[in-house]
FITIPA-294301 format. One record per residue (C-alpha): chain; y, x, z negated; residue number from 1. Coordinates in Angstrom, 1 decimal. Layout:
N
chain A	py Y	px X	pz Z	n NUM
...
***
This chain:
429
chain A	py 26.0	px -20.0	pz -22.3	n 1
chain A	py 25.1	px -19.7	pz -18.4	n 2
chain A	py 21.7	px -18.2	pz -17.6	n 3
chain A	py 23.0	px -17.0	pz -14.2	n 4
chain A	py 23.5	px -13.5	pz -15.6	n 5
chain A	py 24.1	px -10.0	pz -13.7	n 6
chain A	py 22.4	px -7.8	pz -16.2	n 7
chain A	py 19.3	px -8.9	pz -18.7	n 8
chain A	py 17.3	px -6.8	pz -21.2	n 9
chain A	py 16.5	px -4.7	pz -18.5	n 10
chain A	py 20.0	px -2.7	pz -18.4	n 11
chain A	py 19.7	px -1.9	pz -22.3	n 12
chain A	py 16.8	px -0.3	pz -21.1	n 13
chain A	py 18.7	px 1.4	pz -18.6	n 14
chain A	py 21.6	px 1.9	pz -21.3	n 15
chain A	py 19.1	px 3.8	pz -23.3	n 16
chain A	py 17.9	px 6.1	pz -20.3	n 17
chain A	py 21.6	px 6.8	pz -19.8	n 18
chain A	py 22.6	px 8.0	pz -23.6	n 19
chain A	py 19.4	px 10.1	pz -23.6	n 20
chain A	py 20.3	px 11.8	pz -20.2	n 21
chain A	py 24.1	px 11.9	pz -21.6	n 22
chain A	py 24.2	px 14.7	pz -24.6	n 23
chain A	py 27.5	px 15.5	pz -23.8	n 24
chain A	py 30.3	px 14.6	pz -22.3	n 25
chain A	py 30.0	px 16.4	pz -19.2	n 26
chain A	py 26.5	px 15.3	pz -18.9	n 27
chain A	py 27.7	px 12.2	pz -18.8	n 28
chain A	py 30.1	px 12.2	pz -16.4	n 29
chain A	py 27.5	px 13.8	pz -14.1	n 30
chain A	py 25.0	px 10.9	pz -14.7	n 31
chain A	py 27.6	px 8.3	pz -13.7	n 32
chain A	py 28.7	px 10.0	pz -11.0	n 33
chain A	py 25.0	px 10.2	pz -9.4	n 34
chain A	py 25.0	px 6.0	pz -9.9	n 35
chain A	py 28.5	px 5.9	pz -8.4	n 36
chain A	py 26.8	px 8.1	pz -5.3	n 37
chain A	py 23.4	px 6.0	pz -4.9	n 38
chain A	py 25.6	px 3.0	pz -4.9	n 39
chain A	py 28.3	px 4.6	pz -2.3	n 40
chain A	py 30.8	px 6.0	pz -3.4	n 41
chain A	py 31.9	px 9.6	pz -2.8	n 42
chain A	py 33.5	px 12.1	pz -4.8	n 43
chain A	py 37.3	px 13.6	pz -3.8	n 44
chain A	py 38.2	px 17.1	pz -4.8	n 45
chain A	py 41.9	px 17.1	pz -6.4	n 46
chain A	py 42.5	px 20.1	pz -4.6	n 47
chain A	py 42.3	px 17.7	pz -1.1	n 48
chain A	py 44.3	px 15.6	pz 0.5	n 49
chain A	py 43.6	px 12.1	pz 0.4	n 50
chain A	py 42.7	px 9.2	pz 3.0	n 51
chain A	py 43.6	px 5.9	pz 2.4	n 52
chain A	py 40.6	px 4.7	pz 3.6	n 53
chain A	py 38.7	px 1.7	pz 2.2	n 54
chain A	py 35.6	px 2.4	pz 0.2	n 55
chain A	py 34.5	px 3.4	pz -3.8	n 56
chain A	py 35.4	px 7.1	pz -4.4	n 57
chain A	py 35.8	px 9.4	pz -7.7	n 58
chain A	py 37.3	px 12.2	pz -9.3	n 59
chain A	py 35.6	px 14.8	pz -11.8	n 60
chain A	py 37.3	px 16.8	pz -14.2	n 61
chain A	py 35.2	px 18.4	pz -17.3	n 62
chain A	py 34.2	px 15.7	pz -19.2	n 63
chain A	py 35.8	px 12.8	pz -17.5	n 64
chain A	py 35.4	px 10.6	pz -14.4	n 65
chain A	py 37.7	px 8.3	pz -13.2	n 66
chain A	py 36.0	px 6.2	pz -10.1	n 67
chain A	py 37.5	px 3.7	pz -8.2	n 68
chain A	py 36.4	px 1.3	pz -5.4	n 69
chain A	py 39.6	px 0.4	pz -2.3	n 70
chain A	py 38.9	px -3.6	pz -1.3	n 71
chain A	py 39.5	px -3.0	pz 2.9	n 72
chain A	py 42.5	px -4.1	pz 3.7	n 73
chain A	py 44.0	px -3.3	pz 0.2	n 74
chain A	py 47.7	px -2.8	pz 0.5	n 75
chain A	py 49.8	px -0.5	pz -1.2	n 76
chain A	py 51.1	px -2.2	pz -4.0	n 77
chain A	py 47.6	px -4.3	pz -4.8	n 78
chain A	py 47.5	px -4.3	pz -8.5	n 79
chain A	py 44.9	px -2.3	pz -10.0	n 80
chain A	py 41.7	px -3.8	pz -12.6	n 81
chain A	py 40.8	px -1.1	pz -15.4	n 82
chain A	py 37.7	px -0.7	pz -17.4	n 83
chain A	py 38.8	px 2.5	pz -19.7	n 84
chain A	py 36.4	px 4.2	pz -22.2	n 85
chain A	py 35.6	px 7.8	pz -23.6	n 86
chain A	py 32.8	px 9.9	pz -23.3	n 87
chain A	py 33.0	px 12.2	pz -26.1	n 88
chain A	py 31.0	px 11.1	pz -29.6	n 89
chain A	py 31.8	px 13.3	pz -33.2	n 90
chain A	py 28.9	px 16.0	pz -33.3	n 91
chain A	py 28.8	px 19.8	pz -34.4	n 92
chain A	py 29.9	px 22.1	pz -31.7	n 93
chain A	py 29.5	px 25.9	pz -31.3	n 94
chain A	py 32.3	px 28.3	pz -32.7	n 95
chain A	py 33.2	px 31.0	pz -29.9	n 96
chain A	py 30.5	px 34.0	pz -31.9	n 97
chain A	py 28.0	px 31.9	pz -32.4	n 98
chain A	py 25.6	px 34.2	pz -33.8	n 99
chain A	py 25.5	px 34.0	pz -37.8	n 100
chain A	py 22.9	px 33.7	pz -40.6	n 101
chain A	py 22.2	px 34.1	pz -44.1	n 102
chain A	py 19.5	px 35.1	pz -47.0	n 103
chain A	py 17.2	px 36.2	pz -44.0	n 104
chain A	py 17.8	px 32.5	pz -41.7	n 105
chain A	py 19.5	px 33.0	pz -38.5	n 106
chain A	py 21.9	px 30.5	pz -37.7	n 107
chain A	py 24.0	px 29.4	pz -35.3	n 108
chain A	py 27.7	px 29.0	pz -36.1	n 109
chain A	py 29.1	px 25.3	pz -35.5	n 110
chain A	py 33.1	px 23.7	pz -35.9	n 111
chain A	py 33.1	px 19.9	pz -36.5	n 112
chain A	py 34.3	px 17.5	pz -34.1	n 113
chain A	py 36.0	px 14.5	pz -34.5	n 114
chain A	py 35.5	px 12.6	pz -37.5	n 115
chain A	py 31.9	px 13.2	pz -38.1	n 116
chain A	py 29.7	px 11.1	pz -40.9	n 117
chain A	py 28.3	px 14.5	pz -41.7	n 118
chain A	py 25.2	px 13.6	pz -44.1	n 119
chain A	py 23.5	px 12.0	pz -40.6	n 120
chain A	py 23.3	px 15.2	pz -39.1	n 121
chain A	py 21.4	px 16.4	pz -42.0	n 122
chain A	py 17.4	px 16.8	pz -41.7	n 123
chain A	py 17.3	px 15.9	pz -38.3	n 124
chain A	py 15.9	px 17.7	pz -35.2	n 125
chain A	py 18.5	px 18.6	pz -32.8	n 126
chain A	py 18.8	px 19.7	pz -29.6	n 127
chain A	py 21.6	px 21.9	pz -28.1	n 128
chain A	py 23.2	px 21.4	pz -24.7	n 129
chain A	py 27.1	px 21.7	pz -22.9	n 130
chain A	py 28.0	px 23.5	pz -20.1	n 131
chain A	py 28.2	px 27.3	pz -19.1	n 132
chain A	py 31.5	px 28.6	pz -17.4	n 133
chain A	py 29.9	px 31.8	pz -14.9	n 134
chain A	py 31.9	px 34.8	pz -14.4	n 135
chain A	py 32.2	px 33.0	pz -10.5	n 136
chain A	py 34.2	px 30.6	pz -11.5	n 137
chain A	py 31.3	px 28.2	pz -11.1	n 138
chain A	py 29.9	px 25.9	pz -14.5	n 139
chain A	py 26.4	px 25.2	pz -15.1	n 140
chain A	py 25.3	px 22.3	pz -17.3	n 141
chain A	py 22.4	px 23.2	pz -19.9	n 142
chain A	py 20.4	px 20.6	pz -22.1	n 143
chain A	py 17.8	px 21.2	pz -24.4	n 144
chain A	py 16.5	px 18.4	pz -25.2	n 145
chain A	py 13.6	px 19.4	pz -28.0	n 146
chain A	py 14.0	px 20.2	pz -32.1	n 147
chain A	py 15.7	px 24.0	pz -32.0	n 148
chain A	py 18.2	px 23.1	pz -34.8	n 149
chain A	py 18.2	px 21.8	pz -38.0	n 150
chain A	py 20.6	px 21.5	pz -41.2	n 151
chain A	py 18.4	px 21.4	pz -43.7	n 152
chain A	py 20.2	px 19.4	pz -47.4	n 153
chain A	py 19.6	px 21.0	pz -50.2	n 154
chain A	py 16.7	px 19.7	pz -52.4	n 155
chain A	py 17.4	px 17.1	pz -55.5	n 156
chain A	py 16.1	px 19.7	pz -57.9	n 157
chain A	py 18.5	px 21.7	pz -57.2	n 158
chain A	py 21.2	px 19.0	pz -56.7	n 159
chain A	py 20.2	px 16.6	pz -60.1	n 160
chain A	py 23.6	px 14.6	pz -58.7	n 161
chain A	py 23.4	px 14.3	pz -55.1	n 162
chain A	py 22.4	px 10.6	pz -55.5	n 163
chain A	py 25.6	px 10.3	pz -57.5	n 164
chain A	py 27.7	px 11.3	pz -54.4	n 165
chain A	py 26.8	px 13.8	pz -51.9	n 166
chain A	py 29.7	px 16.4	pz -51.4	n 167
chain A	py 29.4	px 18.4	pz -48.2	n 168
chain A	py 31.4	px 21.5	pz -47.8	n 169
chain A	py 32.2	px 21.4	pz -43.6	n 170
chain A	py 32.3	px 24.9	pz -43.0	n 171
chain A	py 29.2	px 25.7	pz -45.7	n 172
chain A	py 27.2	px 23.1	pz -45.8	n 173
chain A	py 26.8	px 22.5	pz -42.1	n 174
chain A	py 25.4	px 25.6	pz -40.2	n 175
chain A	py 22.0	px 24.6	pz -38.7	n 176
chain A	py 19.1	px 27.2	pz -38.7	n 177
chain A	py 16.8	px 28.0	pz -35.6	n 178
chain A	py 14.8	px 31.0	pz -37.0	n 179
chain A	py 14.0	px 33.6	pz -39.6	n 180
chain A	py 15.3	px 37.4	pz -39.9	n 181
chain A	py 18.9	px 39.1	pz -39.3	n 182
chain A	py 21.3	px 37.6	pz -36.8	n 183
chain A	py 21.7	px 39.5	pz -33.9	n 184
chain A	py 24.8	px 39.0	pz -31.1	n 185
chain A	py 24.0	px 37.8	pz -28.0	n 186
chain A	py 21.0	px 36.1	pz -29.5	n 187
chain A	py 22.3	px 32.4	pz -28.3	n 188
chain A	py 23.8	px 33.4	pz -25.4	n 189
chain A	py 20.3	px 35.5	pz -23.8	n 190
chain A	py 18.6	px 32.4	pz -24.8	n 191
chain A	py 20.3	px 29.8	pz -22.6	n 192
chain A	py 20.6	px 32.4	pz -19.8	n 193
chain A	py 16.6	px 32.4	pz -20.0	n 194
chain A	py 16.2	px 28.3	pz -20.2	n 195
chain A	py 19.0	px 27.9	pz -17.4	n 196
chain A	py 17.1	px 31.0	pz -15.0	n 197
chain A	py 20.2	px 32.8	pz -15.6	n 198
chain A	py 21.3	px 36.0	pz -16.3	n 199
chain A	py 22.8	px 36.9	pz -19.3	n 200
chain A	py 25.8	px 38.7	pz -18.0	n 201
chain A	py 26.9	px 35.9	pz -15.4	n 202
chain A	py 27.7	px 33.8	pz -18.7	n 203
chain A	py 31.5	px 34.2	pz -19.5	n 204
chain A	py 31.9	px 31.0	pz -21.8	n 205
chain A	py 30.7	px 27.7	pz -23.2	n 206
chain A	py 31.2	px 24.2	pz -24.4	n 207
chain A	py 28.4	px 23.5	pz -26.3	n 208
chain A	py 27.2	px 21.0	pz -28.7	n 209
chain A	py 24.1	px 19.6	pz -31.2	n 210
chain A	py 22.1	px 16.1	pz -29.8	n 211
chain A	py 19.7	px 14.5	pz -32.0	n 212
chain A	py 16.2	px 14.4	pz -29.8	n 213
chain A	py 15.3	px 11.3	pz -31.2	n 214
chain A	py 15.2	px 8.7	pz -28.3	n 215
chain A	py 17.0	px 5.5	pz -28.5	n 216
chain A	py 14.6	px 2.5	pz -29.5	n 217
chain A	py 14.1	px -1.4	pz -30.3	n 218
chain A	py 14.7	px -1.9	pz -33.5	n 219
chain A	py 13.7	px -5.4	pz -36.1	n 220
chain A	py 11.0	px -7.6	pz -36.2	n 221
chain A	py 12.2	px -9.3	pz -33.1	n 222
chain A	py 13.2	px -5.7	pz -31.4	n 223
chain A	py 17.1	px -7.4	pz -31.3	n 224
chain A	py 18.8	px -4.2	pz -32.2	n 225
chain A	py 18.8	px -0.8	pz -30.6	n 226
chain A	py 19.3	px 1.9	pz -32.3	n 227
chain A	py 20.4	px 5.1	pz -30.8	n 228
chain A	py 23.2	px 8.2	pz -30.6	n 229
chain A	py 26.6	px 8.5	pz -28.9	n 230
chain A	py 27.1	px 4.5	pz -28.5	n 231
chain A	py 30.9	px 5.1	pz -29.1	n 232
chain A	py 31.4	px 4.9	pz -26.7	n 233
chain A	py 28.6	px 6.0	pz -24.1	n 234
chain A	py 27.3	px 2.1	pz -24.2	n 235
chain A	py 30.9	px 1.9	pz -23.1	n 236
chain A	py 30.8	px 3.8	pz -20.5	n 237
chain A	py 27.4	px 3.1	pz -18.9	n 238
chain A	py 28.5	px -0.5	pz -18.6	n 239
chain A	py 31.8	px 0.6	pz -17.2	n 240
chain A	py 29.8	px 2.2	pz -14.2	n 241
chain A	py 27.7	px -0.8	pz -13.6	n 242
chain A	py 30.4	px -3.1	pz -13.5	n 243
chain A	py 32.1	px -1.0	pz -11.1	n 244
chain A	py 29.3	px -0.5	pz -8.9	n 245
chain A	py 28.6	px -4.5	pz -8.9	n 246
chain A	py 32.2	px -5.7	pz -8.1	n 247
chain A	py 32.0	px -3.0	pz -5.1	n 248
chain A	py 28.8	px -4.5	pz -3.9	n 249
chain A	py 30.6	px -8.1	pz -4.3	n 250
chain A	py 32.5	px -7.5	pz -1.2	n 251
chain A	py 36.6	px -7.6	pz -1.1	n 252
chain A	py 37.8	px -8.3	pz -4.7	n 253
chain A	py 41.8	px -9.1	pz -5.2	n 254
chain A	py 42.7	px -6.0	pz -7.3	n 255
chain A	py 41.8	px -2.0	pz -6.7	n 256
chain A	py 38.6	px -1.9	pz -9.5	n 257
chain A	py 38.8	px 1.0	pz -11.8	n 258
chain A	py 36.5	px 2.8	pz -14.1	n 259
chain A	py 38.4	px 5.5	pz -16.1	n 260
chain A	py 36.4	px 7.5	pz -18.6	n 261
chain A	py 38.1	px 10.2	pz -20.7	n 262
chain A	py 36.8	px 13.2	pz -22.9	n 263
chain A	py 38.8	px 14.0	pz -26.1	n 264
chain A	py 39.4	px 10.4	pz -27.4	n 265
chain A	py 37.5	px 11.3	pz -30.7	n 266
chain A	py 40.4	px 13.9	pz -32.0	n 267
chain A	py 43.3	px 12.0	pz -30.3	n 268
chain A	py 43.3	px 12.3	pz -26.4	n 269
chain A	py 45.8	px 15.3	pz -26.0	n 270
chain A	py 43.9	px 17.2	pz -23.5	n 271
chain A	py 44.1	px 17.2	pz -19.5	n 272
chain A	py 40.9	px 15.1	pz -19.6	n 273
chain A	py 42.5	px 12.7	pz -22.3	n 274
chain A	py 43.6	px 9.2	pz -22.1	n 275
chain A	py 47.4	px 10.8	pz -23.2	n 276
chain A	py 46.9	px 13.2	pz -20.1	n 277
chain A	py 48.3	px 12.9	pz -16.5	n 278
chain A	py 44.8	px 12.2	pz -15.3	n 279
chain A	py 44.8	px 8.6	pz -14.8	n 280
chain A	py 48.7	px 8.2	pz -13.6	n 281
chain A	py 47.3	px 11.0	pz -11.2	n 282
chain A	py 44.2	px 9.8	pz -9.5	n 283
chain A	py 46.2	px 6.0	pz -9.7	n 284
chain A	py 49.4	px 7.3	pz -7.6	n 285
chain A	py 47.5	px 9.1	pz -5.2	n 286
chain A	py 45.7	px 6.2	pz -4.4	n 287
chain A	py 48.9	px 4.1	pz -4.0	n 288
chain A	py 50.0	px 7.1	pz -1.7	n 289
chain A	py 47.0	px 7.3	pz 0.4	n 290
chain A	py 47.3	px 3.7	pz 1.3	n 291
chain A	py 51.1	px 4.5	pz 2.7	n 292
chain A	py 52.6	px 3.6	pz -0.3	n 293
chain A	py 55.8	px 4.6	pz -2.2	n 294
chain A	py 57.4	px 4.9	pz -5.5	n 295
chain A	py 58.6	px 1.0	pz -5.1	n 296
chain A	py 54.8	px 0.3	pz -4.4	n 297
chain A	py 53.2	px 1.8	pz -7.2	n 298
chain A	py 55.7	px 0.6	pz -9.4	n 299
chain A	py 54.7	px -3.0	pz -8.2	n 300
chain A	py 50.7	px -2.2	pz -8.5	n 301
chain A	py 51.3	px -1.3	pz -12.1	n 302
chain A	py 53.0	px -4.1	pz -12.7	n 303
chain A	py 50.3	px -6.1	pz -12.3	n 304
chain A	py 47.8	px -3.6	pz -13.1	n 305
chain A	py 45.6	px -4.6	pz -16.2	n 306
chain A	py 43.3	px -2.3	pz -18.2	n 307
chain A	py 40.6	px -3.6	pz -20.7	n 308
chain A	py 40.0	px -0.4	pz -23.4	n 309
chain A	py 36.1	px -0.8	pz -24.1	n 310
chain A	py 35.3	px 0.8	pz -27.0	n 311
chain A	py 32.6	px 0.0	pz -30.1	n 312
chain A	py 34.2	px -1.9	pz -32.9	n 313
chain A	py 32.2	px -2.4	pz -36.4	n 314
chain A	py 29.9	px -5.4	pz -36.8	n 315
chain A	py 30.0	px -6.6	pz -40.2	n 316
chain A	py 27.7	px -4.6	pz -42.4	n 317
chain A	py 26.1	px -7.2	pz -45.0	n 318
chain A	py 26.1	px -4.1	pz -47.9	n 319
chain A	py 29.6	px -3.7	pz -48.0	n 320
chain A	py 31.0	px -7.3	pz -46.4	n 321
chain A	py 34.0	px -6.3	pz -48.9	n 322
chain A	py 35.7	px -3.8	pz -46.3	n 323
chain A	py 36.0	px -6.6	pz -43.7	n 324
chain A	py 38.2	px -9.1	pz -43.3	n 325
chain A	py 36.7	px -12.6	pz -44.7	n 326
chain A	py 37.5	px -14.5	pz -41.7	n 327
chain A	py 36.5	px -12.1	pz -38.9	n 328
chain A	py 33.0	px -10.9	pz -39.6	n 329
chain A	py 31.4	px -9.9	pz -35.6	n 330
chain A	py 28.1	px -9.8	pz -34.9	n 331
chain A	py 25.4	px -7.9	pz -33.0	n 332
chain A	py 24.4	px -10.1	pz -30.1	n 333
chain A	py 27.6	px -12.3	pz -30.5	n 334
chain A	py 28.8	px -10.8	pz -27.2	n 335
chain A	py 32.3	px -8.7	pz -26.7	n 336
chain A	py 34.4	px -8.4	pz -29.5	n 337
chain A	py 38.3	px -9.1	pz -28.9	n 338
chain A	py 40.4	px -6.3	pz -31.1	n 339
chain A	py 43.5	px -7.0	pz -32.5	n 340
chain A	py 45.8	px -4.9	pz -34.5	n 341
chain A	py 50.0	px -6.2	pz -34.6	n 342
chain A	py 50.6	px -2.4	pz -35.4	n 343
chain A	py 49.5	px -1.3	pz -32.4	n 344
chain A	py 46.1	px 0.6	pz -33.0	n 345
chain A	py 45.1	px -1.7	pz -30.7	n 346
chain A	py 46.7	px -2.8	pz -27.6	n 347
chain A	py 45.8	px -6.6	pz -27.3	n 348
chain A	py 48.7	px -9.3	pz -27.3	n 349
chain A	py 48.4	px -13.2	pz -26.9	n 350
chain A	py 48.6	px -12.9	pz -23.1	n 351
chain A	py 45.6	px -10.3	pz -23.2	n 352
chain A	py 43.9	px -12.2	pz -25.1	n 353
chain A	py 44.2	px -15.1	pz -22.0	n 354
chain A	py 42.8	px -12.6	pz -19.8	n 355
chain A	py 40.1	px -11.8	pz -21.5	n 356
chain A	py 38.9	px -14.4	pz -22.4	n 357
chain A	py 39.0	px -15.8	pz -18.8	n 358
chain A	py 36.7	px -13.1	pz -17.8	n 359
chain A	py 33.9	px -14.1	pz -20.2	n 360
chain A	py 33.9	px -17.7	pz -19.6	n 361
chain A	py 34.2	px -16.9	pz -15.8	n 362
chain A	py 30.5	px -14.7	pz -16.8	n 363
chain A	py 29.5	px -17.1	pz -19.1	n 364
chain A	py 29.6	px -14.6	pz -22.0	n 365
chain A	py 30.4	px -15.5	pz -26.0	n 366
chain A	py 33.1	px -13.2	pz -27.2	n 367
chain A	py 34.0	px -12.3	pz -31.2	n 368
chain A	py 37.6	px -11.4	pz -32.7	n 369
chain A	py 37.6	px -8.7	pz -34.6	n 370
chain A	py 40.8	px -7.4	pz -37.1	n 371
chain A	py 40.2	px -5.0	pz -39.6	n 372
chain A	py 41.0	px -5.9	pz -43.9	n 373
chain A	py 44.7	px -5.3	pz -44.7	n 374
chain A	py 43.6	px -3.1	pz -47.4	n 375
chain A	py 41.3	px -0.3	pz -45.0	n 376
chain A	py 43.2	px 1.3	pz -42.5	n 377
chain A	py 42.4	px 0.7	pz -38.5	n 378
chain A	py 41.6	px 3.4	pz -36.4	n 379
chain A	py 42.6	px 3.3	pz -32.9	n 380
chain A	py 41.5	px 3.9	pz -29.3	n 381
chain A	py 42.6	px 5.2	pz -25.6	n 382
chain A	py 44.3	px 1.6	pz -25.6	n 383
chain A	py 47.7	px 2.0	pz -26.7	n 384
chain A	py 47.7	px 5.7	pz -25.7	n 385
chain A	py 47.4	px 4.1	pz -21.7	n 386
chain A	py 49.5	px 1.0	pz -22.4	n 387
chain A	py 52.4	px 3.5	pz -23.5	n 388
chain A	py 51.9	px 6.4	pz -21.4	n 389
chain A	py 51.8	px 4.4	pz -17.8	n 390
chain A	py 53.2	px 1.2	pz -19.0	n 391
chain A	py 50.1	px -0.8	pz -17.9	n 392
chain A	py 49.0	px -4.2	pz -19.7	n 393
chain A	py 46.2	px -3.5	pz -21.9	n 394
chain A	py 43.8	px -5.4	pz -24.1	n 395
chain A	py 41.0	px -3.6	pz -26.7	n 396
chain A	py 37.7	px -4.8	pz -26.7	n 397
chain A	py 34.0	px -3.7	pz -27.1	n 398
chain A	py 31.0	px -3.9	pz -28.5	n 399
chain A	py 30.2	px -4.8	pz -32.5	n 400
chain A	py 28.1	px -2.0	pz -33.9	n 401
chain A	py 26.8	px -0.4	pz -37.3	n 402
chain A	py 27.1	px 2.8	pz -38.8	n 403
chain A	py 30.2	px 4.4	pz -36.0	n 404
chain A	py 30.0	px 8.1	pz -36.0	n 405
chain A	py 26.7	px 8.9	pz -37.2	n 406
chain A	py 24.3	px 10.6	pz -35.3	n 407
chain A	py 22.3	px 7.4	pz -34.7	n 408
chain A	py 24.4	px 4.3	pz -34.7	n 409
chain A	py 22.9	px 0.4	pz -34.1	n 410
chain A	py 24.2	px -2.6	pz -31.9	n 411
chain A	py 22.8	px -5.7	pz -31.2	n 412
chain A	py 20.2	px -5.6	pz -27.8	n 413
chain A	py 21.6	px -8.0	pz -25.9	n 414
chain A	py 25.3	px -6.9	pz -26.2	n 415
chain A	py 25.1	px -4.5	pz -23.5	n 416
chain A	py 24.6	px -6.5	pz -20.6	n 417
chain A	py 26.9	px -9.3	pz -22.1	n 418
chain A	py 29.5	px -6.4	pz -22.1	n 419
chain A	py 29.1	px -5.5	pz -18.3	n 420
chain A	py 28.5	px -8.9	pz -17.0	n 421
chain A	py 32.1	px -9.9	pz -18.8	n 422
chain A	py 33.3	px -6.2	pz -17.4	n 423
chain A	py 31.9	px -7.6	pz -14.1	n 424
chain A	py 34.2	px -10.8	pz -13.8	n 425
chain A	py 37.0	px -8.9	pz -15.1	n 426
chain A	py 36.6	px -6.4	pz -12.3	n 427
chain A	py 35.9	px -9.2	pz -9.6	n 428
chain A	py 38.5	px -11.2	pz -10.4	n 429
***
């Protein structure tokens, strides 16, 4: 493998700073936004009209960013380069009355989102933070970041069989406690108002959700893993913004680069901030439109407009090798894994496969292939959903990781910065 590389240990460093400073999806779009403006770019309202002039810009809605950097002298009909991800993770958010308790605990009342592995939020210290719509019309983002919640399990003695198979009632068994005494409206709400300096009448709504405060770490005798929350698909994202920002900085690259990052991907995309939204199609017309372009221009950018869907894919997991398929086994620090599904969970097809795998010889990067066991049904990702929806090439690949959807999942340390260097030539190609 080269040694000429873009990134070293130094951005999983950086990857773990960004996951800690990114408890929600709207946190996190704000925290790659604020790297996209250090390194230039500049953020355009939808509301606006827009220039066509050269130079990385970036749109913001709720919990998704889409960024995207114009080469000078781009035409109309240059083809774009897309690095797609999500920013949403499955976690316990808070139900609209919040306020709830029981048998003298106060509690706050939580829904479940996406498809949580529910016993991992279990005897963990968690944090709470979201945003906070004002009665102005203005939103606020709120984080805090220190043990406030807890759902505590129930103890063996009371539970002879848990070890036999823990069964978890979701709207029972999962209500976290902050406190002792009668539940009392309002409660939750006055206390963000006092840790965000507001008051509690400007408050009109909220999106809010539970974080484990445990920070990321090095994990193994040799510190070759790093464990840590919200990987799927945060470690996505975070090397999504760094390889935009480094084939900006590169100087005039062939294609339009593109980082789109989408909320909403964990329960199926169907929002206006969702891969299956007009978001993307949106912010990629415009652009075509800006430049002087027409419909026969933008039909002749898509065309050669291709998208690589970066998302976490499963390592194989040495206690239960059974579930994978025996000729495909990724694993951490193996580099990018290559997903492939012929029923279209994924989007990647032969002549995908050619592109990708261009990119990471062109960084010098090892890449894995990864297809699930005929006999465990594949999940899927924003990658068909774009492929479909804007008729776009598109190939699925990511990063290998352990235990997806917990609250605290493990990939290999060096996979990271193997991921944005190979993000890197993709996007500079």
């Amino acid at each position: 493998m080269s040694t000429s590389r873009r990134f070293d240990r130094g951005h999983t460093d950086d990857l773990a700073s960004f996951l800690t400073a990114s408890p929600t999806p709207y946190h996190a779009v704000a925290t790659a936004a604020e790297r996209l403006e250090k390194a230039g770019f500049r953020q355009v309202a939808e509301t606006d009209a827009w220039d066509g002039a050269s130079g990385g810009k970036y749109v913001l809605r709720g919990g998704a960013i889409i960024a995207w950097y114009v080469p000078e002298g781009a035409a109309p009909a240059t083809p774009f380069r897309i690095v797609g991800a999500h920013t949403d993770s499955p976690n316990l958010r808070v139900k609209p009355v919040p306020d709830t308790g029981a048998a003298g605990w106060r509690q706050i009342a939580v829904e479940i989102y996406g498809g949580t592995l529910l016993n991992t939020w279990l005897d963990r210290d968690l944090g709470l933070a979201g945003r906070l719509a004002l009665r102005d019309g203005s939103t606020r983002l709120v984080n805090v970041d220190r043990p406030l919640l807890r759902v505590p399990q129930l103890a063996i003695h009371l539970d002879r069989q848990a070890n036999d198979g823990l069964k978890l009632d979701r709207q029972r068994h999962m209500t976290p406690v902050w406190g002792l005494g009668e539940p009392r409206e309002g409660d939750l709400v006055d206390f963000l108002a006092a840790e965000s300096g507001l008051d509690a009448c400007d408050i009109a709504g909220w999106d809010l959700m539970v974080h484990s405060v445990e920070p990321p770490a090095y994990l193994g005798r040799d510190r070759e893993l790093l464990a840590g929350p919200r990987m799927d698909n945060l470690l996505s994202v975070h090397a999504g913004t760094a390889a935009l920002i480094a084939a900006a900085s590169a100087g005039n690259p062939p294609y339009v680069p593109v980082l789109a990052a989408f909320d909403h991907e964990e329960n199926g995309s169907q929002s206006d901030t969702g891969a299956d939204g007009p978001l993307l199609g949106s912010v990629l017309e415009r652009s075509v439109l800006a430049r002087g372009g027409g419909h026969e221009d933008r039909a002749r950018a898509y065309a050669g407009t291709v998208c690589l869907s970066s998302d976490t894919g499963h390592a194989v997991h040495p206690n239960y090798s059974e579930r994978h398929e025996p000729g495909h086994h990724p694993l951490p620090n193996g580099g990018p894994i290559l997903k492939v599904n012929v029923n279209q969970r994924y989007a990647t097809d032969g002549t995908g496969r050619a592109v990708f795998a261009a990119a990471c010889e062109r960084a010098g990067v090892p890449w894995q292939s990864f297809v699930s066991n005929n006999a465990v049904p594949c999940g899927t990702t924003i990658g068909p959903i774009t492929a479909a929806r804007h008729g776009i090439a598109t190939v699925d690949i990511g990063v290998a990781i352990l235990s997806m959807h917990s609250a605290r999942e493990l990939c290999g340390a060096d996979d990271p910065f193997l991921l944005a260097n190979a993000l890197t030539a993709f996007l500079e190609a």
